[in-house]
C-alpha positions in Angstrom: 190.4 218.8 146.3 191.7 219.8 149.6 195.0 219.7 148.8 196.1 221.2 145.4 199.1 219.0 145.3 197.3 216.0 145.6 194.4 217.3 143.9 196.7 218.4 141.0 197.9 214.6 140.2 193.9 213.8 139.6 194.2 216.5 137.0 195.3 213.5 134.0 198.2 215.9 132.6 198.1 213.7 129.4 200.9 212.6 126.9 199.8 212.3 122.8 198.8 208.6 121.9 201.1 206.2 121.0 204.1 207.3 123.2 204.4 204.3 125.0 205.4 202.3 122.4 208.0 199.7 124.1 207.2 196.1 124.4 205.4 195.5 127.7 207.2 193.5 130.1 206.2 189.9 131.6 203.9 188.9 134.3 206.9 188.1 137.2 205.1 184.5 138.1 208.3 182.1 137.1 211.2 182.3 139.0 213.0 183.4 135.7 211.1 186.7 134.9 213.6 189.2 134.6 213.0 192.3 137.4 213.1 194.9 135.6 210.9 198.2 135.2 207.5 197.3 134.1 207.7 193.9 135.6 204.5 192.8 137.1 205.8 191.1 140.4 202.7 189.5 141.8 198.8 189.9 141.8 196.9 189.0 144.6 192.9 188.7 144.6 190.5 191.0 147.3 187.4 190.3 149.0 184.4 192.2 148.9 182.3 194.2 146.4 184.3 196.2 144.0 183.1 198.2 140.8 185.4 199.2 137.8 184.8 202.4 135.7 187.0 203.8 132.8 187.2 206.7 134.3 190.2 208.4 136.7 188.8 206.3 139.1 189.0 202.8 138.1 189.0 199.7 140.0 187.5 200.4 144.2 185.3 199.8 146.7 181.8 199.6 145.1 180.1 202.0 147.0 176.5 200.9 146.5 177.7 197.9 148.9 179.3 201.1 151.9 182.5 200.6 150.2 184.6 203.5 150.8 188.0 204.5 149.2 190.7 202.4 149.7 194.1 203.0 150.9 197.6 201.2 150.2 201.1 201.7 150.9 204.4 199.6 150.6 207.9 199.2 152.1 210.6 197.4 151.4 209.0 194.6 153.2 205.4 195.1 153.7 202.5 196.1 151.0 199.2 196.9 153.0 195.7 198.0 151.8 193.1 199.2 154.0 189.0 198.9 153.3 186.6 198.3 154.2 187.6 198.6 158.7 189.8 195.8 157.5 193.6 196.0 156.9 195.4 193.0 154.7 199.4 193.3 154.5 201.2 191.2 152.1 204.6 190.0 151.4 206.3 193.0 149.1 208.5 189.7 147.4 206.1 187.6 146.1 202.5 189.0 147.5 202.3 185.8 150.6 199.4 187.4 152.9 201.0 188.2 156.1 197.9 188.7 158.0 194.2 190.9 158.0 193.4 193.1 161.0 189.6 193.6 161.4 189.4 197.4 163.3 186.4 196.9 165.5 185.4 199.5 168.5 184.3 202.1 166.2 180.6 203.4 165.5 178.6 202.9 162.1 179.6 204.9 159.2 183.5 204.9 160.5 185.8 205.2 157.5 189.3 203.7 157.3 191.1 207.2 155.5 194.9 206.5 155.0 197.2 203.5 155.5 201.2 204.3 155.8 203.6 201.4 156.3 206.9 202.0 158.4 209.5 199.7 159.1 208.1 197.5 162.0 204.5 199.3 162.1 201.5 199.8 159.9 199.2 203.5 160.9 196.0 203.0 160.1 193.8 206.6 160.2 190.1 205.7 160.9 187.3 208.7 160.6 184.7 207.8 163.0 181.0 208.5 162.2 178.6 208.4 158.4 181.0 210.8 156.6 184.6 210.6 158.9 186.5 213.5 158.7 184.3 215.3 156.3 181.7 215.8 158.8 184.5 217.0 161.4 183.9 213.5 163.4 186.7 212.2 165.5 190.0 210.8 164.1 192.3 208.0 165.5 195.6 206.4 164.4 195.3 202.9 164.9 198.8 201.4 165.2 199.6 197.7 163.8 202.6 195.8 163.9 204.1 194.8 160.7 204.9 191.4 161.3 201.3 189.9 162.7 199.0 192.9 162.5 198.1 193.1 165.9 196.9 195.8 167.5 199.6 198.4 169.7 198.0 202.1 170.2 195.7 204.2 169.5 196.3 207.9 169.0 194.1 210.8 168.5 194.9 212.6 165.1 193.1 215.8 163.1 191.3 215.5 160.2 193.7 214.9 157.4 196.4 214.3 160.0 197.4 210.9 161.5 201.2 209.2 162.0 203.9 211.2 160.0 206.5 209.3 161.3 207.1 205.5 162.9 208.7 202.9 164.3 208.3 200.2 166.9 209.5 202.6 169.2 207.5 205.6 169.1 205.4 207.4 166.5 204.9 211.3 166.0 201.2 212.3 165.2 199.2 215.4 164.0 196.7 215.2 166.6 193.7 217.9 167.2 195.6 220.9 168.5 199.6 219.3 168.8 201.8 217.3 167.4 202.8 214.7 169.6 205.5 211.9 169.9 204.0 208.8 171.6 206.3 205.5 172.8 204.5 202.8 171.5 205.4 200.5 174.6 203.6 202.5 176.7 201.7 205.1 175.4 203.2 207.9 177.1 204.0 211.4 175.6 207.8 211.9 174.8 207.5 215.5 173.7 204.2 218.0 172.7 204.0 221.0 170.8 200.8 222.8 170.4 199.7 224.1 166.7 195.9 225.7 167.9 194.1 224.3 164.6 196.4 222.5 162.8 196.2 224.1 158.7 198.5 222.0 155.5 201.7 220.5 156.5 204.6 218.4 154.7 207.6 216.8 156.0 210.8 216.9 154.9 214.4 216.2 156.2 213.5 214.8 159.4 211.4 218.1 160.1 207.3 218.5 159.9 206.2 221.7 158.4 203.0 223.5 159.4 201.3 226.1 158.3 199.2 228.3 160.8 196.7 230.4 159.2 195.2 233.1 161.0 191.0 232.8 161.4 191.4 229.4 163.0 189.6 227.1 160.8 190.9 224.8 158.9 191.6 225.8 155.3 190.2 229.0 156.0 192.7 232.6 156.4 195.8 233.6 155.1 198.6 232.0 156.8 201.0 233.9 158.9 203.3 231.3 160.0 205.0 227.8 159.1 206.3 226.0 162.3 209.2 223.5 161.7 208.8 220.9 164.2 211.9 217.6 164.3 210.3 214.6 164.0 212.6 213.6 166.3 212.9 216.0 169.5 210.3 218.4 168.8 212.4 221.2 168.6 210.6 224.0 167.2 211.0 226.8 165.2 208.7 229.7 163.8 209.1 230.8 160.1 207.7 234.1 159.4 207.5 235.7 155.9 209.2 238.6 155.3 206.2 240.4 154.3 202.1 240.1 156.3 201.4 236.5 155.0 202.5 233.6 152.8 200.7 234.1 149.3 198.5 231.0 149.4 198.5 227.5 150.9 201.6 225.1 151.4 201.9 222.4 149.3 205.0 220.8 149.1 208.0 221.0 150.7 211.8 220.2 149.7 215.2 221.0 150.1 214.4 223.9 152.9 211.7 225.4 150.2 208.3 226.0 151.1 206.1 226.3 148.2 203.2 227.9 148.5 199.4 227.3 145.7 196.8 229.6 145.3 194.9 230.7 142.1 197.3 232.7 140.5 200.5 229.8 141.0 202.9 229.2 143.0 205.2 231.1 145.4 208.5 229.1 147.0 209.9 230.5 150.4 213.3 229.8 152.4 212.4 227.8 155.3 215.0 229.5 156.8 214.2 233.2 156.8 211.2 233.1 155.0 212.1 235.4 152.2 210.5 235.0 149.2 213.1 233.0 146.5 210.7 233.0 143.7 207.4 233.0 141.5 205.8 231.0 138.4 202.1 232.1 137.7 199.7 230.3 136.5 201.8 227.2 137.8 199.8 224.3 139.6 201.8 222.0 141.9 202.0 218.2 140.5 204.7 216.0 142.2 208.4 216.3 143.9 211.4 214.6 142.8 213.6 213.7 146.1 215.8 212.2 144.3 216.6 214.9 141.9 215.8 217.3 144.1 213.3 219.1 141.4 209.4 220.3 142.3 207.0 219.5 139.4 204.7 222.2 138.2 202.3 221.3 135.6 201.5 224.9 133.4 198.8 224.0 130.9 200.0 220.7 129.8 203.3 221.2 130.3 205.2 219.5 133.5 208.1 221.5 134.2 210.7 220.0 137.0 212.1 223.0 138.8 214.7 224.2 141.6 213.2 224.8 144.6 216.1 227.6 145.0 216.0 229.6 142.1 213.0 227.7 140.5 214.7 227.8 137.3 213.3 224.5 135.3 215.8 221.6 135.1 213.5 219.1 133.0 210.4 219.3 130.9 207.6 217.1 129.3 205.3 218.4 127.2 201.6 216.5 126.6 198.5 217.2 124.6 195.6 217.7 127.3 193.3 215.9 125.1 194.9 212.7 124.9 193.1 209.6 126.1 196.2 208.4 127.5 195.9 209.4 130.9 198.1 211.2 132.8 201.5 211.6 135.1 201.1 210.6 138.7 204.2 211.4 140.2 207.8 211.7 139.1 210.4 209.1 140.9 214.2 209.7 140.4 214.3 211.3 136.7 211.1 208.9 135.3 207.3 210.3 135.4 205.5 207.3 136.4 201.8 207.6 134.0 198.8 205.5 133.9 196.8 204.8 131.0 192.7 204.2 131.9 190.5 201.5 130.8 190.3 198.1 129.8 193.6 198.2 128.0 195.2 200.3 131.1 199.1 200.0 131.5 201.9 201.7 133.6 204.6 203.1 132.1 207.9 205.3 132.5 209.2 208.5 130.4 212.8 209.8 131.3 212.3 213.5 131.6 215.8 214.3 130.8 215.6 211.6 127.2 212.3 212.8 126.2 211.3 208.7 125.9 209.0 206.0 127.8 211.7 204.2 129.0 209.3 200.9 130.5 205.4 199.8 130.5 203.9 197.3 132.1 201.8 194.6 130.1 197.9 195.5 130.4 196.1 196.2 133.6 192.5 196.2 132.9 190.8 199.5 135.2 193.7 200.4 136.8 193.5 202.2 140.6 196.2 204.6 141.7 196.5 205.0 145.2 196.5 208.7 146.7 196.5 209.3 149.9 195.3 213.2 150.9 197.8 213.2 153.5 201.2 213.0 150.8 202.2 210.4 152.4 201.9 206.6 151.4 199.6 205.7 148.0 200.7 203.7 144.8 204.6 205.1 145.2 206.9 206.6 147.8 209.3 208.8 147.1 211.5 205.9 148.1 212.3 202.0 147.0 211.1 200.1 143.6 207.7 199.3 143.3 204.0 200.8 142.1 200.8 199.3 143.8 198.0 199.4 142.0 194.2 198.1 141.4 192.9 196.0 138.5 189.8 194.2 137.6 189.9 191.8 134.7 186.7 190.2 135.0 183.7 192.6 135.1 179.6 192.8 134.8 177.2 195.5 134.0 174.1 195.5 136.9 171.2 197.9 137.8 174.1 199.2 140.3 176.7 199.8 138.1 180.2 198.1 136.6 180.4 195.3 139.4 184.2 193.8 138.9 183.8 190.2 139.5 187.4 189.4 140.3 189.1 192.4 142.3 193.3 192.3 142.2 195.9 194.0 144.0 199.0 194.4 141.5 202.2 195.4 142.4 204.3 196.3 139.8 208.6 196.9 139.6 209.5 200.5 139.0 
């Protein structure tokens, strides 16, 4: 609950029953399976114990067995899932496995705690020690390569930092107290700038944005200051407000808008005076359209897609909060991607400017969605065609809990 923008997508902001009313597409196992929206492209079974509930959490690590979360994201060429201290990347086309990377070298209790996929490279974050980050134990960013999973570097990275950006040439971390460009080759430091203790940050536009708040600790103290770092030199600049502080913490970022949560909504800055553009109270942060160019803001259960300039709303969905259809996850080029729960579970697509679910998949028994603390990687980038997902078809009550007794990994055409 960190993070209200990520925290905010847990929140289920339903649509009524019955909405979803298209015929679901076909599994994508023949060569002839159209590949459209909804399509399921491939499912691939996982290894170890898993449990299934019908609640928002659905189909992950069983934890009565030390299974923590789980963590997945895909290019255009790689899909990789991380539990477990073990890695498995698969082929985004037709779900080959490509290889599994076992992290060792790490003490009892370490937590694997985000996986992001770059073109070349997969960044594994690893919390060392019985409860990782949480207990304020050490964080490293464990660097694979795409192709065979081996092992490259390992950084040092902050709680709820790690590898923002990647390559095979170099990678930029959020380490302790800096953020740092490494050459992968040879480990050396390209560039360094120093953040003291490092509070919320986003990127955008080939720039990282962090906040510095004063009182030092993390997610403690007003923030005073956003610095804007490029990913790719490490030229920085300092964004001030206007006025004492920013009015909350930052959650997203977009278009050279900072927009700013706290418990009475949402504030959006310029990034490039830091003059307040705009306010929407009682407005909680719920997803950003790239594509579009629109932040979401959920308001009761209302999801309104906005300007990050003038914040006026450009699109709008409006749900019943009670439904038992689940709830919108994240909004992809004009189509809220939603997920209904339980043994009938589907994923489907409503056009925010036609008011209609446009696609749904066929049914994915205890779906998982992928959210990774971070904002980046999880079920959907902001970018390419496909959803990753969770599902258990075969499941069995024991003392322990729902024990699912065949585990998938389903990746599905958006």
């Amino acid at each position: 609950m960190r993070r209200g923008v990520l925290a905010a997508v847990l929140l289920a902001l339903a649509f009524a029953p019955g909405q979803a009313a298209r015929a679901p597409a076909a599994s994508c196992g023949a060569t002839q399976c159209p590949p459209g929206p909804g399509t399921v492209r491939w499912t691939v079974p996982l290894s170890g114990s898993w449990s299934a509930a019908g609640d928002l959490s659905g189909t992950v690590p069983n934890p009565a067995y030390g299974g923590g979360e789980a963590y997945a994201e895909a290019d255009q060429s790689v899909a990789a899932v991380g539990y477990s201290m073990a890695v498995y990347a698969y082929s985004t086309r037709n779900g080959h496995t490509l290889w599994v990377s076992s992290l060792t070298g790490f003490p009892a209790g370490s937590q694997i705690v985000s996986v992001r996929v770059w073109t070349g490279v997969v960044a594994v974050g690893v919390a060392s020690g019985p409860l990782g980050a949480a207990s304020g134990g050490k964080q490293r960013t464990i660097l694979l390569t795409a192709a065979g999973g081996q092992q490259v570097r390992s950084y040092p990275a902050a709680a709820f930092g790690g590898a923002v950006s990647a390559s095979d040439r170099d990678t930029v971390v959020i380490g302790p107290a800096a953020v740092t460009s490494y050459a992968n080759r040879t480990g050396r430091r390209l560039w360094s700038r120093g953040t003291g203790s490092a509070q919320d940050w986003r990127s955008d536009g080939g720039h990282l944005f962090v906040a510095q708040a004063a009182g030092g600790a993390l997610g403690t103290g007003p923030v005073t200051a956003v610095r804007q770092i490029s990913l790719r030199t490490g030229a920085e600049q300092v964004i001030r407000p206007a006025h004492g502080t920013f009015d909350g913490r930052l959650s997203q970022v977009l278009r050279r808008v900072l927009l700013f949560s706290g418990a009475q909504g949402v504030t959006a800055y310029s990034a490039s005076t830091g003059a307040q553009l705009w306010r929407r109270p009682n407005a909680v942060p719920e997803s950003d359209d790239t594509v579009h160019g629109l932040f979401y803001l959920a308001v009761g259960s209302t999801l309104s897609g906005v300007s990050p300039s003038t914040g006026r709303t450009q699109a709008q969905v409006s749900g019943a909060s009670g439904s038992s259809s689940g709830g919108v996850y994240a909004v992809r080029n004009g189509v809220a991607l939603g997920l209904d729960l339980g043994a009938l579970g589907q994923i489907w697509g409503y056009d925010v400017t036609s008011h209609h679910v446009v696609w749904n998949s066929h049914t994915l028994p205890w779906p998982h969605w992928f959210v990774d603390l971070s904002g980046i990687g999880g079920s959907t980038g902001s970018t390419g065609n496909s959803v990753l997902l969770t599902e258990c078809p075969q499941r069995v009550q024991t003392p322990s809990g729902e024990v699912c007794q065949a585990p998938e990994l389903v990746m599905v055409n958006r």
